[in-house]
DRENLUM-914853 format. One record per residue (C-alpha): x, z negated, y; residue number from 1. Coordinates in steps of 0.25 Angstrom, whole numbers, padded with zeros to 4 digits. Example, Ala and Ser with C-alpha at 12.3 -4.5 7.8 and 13.67 -1.06 7.14 Angstrom:
2
east;up;north;nr
0049;-0031;-0018;1
0055;-0029;-0004;2
//
This chain:
230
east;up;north;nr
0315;-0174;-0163;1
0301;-0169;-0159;2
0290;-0171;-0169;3
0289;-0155;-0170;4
0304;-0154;-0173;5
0303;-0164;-0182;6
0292;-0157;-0191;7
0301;-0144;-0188;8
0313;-0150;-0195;9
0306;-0157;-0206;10
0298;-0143;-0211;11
0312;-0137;-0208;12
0317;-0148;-0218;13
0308;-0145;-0228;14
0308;-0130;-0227;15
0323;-0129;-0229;16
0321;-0140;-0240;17
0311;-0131;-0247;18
0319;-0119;-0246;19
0332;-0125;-0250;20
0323;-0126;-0264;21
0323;-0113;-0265;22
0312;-0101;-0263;23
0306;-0107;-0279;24
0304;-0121;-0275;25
0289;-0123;-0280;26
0278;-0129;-0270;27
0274;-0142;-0269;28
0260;-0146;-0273;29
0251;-0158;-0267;30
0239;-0164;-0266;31
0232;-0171;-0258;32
0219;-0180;-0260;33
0211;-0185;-0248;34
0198;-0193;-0246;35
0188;-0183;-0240;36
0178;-0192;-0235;37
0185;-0194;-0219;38
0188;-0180;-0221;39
0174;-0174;-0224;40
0168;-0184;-0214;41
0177;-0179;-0204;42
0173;-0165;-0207;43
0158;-0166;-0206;44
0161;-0173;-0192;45
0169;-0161;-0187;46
0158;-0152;-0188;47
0147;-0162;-0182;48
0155;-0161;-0171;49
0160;-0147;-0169;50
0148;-0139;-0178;51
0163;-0131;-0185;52
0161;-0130;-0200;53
0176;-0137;-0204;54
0180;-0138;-0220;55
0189;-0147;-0227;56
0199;-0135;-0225;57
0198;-0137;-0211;58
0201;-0151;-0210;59
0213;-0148;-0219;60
0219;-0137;-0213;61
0219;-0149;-0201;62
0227;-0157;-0209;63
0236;-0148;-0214;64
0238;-0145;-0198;65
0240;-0161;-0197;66
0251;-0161;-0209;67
0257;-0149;-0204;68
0260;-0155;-0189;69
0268;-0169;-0197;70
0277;-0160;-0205;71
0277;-0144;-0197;72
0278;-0137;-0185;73
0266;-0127;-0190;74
0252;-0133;-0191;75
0247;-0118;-0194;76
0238;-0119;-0206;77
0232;-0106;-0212;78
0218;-0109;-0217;79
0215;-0100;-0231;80
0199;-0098;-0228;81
0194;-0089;-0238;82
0199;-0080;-0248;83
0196;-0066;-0254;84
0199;-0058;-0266;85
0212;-0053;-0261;86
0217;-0063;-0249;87
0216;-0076;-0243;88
0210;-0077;-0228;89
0215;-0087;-0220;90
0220;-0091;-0205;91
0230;-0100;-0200;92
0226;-0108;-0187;93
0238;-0113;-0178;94
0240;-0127;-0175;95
0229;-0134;-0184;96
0235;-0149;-0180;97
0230;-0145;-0166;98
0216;-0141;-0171;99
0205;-0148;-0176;100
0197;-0146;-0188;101
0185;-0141;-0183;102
0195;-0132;-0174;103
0202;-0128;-0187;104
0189;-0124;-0193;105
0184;-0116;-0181;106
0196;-0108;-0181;107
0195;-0105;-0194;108
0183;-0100;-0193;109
0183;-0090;-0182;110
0199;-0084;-0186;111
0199;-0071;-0188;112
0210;-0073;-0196;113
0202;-0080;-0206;114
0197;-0066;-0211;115
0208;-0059;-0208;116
0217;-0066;-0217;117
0228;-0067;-0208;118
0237;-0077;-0208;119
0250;-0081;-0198;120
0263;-0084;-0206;121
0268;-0096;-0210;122
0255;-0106;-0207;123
0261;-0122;-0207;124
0251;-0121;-0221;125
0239;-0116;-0228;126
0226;-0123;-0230;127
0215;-0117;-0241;128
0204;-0122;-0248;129
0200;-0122;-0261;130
0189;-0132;-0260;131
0179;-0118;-0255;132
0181;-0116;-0271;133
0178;-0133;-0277;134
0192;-0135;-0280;135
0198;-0146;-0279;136
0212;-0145;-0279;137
0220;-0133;-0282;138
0236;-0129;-0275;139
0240;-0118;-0266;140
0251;-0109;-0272;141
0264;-0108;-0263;142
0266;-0095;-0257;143
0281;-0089;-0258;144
0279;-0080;-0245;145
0277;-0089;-0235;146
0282;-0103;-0229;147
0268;-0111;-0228;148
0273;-0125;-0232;149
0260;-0129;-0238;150
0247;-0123;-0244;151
0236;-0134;-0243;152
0223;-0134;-0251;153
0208;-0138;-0249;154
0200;-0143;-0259;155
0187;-0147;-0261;156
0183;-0161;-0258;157
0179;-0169;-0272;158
0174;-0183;-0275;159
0183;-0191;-0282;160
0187;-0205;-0287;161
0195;-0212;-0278;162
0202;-0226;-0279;163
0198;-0233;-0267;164
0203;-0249;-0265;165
0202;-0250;-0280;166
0188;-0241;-0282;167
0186;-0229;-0288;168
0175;-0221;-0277;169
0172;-0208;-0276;170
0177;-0199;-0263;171
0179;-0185;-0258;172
0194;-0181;-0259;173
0199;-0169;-0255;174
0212;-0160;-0261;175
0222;-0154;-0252;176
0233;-0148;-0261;177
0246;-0144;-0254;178
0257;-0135;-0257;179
0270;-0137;-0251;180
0280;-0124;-0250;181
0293;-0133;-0254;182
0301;-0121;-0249;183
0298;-0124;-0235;184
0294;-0140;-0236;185
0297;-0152;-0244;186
0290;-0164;-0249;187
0292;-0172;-0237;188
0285;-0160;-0229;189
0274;-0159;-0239;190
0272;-0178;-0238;191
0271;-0177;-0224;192
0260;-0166;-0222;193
0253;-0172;-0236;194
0252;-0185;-0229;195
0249;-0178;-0215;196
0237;-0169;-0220;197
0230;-0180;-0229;198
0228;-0189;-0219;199
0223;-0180;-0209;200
0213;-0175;-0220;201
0209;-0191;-0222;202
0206;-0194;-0209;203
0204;-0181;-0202;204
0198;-0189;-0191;205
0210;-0198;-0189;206
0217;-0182;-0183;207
0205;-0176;-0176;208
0197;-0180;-0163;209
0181;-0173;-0167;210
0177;-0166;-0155;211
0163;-0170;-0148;212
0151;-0165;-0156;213
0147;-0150;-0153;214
0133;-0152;-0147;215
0123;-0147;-0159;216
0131;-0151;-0171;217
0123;-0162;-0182;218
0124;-0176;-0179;219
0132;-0184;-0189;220
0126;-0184;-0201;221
0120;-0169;-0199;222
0123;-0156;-0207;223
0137;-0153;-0208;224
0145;-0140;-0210;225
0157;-0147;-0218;226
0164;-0140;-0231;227
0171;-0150;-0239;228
0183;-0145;-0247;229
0182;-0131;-0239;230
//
């Protein structure tokens, strides 16, 4: 069996095991806690070399795309953006395990879509933050209307104590919270893109090849146009 019918059958698994619960199974919540500091460092390294303004987002909707391509066959991710009094804006991008994550950010930039507030069905999941606003952590709610297998959210990056070979030291972690559609996944779905997306996120650079420097970015160590938790 190919690798793509594998993940075929297993989210065919774990759809049919969500919808042999029935339509009121609840959502599964999760969270996930990641040292920041490759993370960050990898960011501000992105932009010295391609001048693109990349976010924590960003990198996360990456690795959402890098979960979704052990466990799916859609690496769409919709990107929530912005919101307004009466509607969330937002665009899906096609293919995200193929792109990288000044690409990502590029793309989101320039999408008409982004304004427009369009959004093709049945994105492989949705990525927001709500790091823009200082929280921390907080949980998407499930939507009954659609089959998006998993909502994923960004927080703002915090300093925290963190047990280290027997040492208490302070480091920057970062909050992804996940919610799983159990209708349409189970458990075993939700490990392996858990696993999938938080090793990516803690070594992005393990994933991604920079590109050469753009000629006129900042050296190392110059100004750069990084949002942490954005």
């Amino acid at each position: 069996m190919s690798d793509d019918a594998a993940r075929s059958a297993g989210q065919a698994s774990g759809q049919a095991a969500g919808l042999a619960a029935g339509r009121l199974a609840g959502p599964l919540h999760g969270a996930l806690q990641v040292d920041a500091a490759n993370l960050t460092a990898f960011l501000t390294t992105v932009h010295e070399h391609t001048g693109v303004t990349v976010t924590t987002t960003h990198l996360v909707g990456r690795a959402v795309a890098h979960g979704l391509a052990a466990v799916a066959t859609s690496t769409d991710v919709h990107f929530v953006v912005g919101d307004g009094p009466d509607r969330t804006a937002g665009t899906t991008l096609e293919g995200v395990d193929a792109r990288s994550v000044a690409e990502v950010a590029r793309e989101l930039a320039v999408s008409r879509a982004v304004a427009e507030g369009r959004r093709p069905p049945e994105p492989g999941a949705v990525v927001a933050s709500v790091g823009m606003w200082g929280m921390t952590t907080a949980y998407a709610p499930r939507a009954d209307d659609d089959a998006v297998p998993v909502r994923v959210l960004v927080g703002a990056v915090a300093q925290r104590p963190v047990a280290i070979e027997g040492r208490v030291v302070i480091r920057p972690v970062l909050t992804l919270t996940l919610t799983f559609d159990h209708r349409h996944v189970d458990g075993g779905w939700a490990v392996r893109f858990s696993h999938a997306v938080q090793e990516y996120c803690a070594h992005p650079d393990q994933f991604e090849e920079l590109p050469a420097r753009v000629a006129g970015q900042p050296a190392e160590g110059g100004r750069s146009d990084v949002r942490v938790g954005g």
